[in-house]
C-alpha positions as CSV (number, residue, x, y, z in Angstrom):
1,X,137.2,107.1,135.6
2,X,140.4,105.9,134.6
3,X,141.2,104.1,130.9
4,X,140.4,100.9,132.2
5,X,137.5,101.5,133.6
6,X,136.3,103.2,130.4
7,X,137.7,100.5,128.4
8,X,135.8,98.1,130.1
9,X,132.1,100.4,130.1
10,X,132.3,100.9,126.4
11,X,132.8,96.7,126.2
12,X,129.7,96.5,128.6
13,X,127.9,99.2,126.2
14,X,128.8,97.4,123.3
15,X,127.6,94.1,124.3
16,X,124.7,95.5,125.7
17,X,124.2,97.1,122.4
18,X,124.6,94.1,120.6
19,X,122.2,91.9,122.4
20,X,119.6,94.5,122.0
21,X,119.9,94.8,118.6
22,X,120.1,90.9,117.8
23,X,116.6,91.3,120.2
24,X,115.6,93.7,118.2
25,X,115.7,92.2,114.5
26,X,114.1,88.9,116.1
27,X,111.2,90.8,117.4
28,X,111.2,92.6,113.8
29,X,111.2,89.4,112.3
30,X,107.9,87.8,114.9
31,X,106.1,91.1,113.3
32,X,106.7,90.1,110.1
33,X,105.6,86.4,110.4
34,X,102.2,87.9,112.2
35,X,101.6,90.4,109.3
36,X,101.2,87.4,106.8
37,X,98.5,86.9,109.1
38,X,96.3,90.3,108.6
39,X,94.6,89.2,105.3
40,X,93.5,86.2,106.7
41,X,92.0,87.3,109.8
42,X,90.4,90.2,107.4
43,X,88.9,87.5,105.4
44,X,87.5,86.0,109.1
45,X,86.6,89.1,110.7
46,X,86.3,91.7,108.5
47,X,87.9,94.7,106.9
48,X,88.3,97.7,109.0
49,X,89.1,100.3,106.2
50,X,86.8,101.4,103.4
51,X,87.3,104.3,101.1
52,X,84.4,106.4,99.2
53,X,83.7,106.4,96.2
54,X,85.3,103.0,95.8
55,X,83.6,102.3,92.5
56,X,85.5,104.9,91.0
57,X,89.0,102.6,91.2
58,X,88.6,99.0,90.2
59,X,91.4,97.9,93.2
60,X,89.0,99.8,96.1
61,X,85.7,97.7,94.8
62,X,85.8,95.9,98.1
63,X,86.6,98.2,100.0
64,X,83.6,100.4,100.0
65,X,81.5,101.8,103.1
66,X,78.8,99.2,102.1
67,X,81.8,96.1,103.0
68,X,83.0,97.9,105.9
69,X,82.8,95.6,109.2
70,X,84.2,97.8,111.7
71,X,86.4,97.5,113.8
72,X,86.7,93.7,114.4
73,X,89.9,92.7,112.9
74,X,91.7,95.3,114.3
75,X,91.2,94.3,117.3
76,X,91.6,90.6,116.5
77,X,95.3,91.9,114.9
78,X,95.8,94.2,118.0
79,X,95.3,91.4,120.5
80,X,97.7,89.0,118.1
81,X,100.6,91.7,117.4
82,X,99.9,94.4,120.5
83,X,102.5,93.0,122.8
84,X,104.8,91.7,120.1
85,X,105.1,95.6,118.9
86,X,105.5,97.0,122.5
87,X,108.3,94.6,123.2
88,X,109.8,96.3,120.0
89,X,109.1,99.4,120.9
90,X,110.6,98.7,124.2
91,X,113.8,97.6,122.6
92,X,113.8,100.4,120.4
93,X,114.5,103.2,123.3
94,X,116.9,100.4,124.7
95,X,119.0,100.6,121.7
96,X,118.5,104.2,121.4
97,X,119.7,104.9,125.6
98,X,122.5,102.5,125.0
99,X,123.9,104.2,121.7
100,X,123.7,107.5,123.2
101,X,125.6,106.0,126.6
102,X,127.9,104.7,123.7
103,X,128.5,108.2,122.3
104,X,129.3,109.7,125.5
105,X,131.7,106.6,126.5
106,X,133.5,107.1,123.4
107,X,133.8,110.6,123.2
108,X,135.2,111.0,126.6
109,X,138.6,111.3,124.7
């Protein structure tokens, strides 16, 4: 590969690389908005969690084996954010295959 040809892949790469990240902080951004939705659907469905001996800490009170629900909100969040985080994920090993092709691009020196 001559200098302009690798001149112009590492301007492909870095585009590339750009786009993907600017993807990526959106979708970082949709899974913030949806976690302001977790209490809420905890108050609608239930609360998933519980610790023992919650009595013993004032700020696990509700949270005790005796208020747990099961797992009904999760599922409720899951079905809300599951996609939302794959397409992050997805991105995620995008970014992380295009820095690497990056690397290599740029190190050809």
């Amino acid at each position: 590969m001559d200098d302009q040809e690798r001149a112009q892949e590492i301007a492909l790469l870095t585009e590339q690389l750009a786009d993907a990240r600017a993807r990526q902080a959106a979708i970082a951004s949709e899974m913030k908005a949806l976690g302001e939705w977790v209490r809420p659907v905890r108050e609608a469905f239930g609360n998933p969690f519980f610790y023992s001996g919650g009595s013993e800490r004032p700020e696990r009170a509700g949270k005790t084996a005796a208020e747990y629900t099961g797992p009904a909100s999760h599922d409720v969040v899951h079905q809300l954010a599951g996609s939302t985080l794959q397409r992050w994920l997805d991105v995620a090993r995008e970014v992380k295959a295009l820095e690497q092709q990056l690397r290599v691009a740029t190190d050809a020196d």
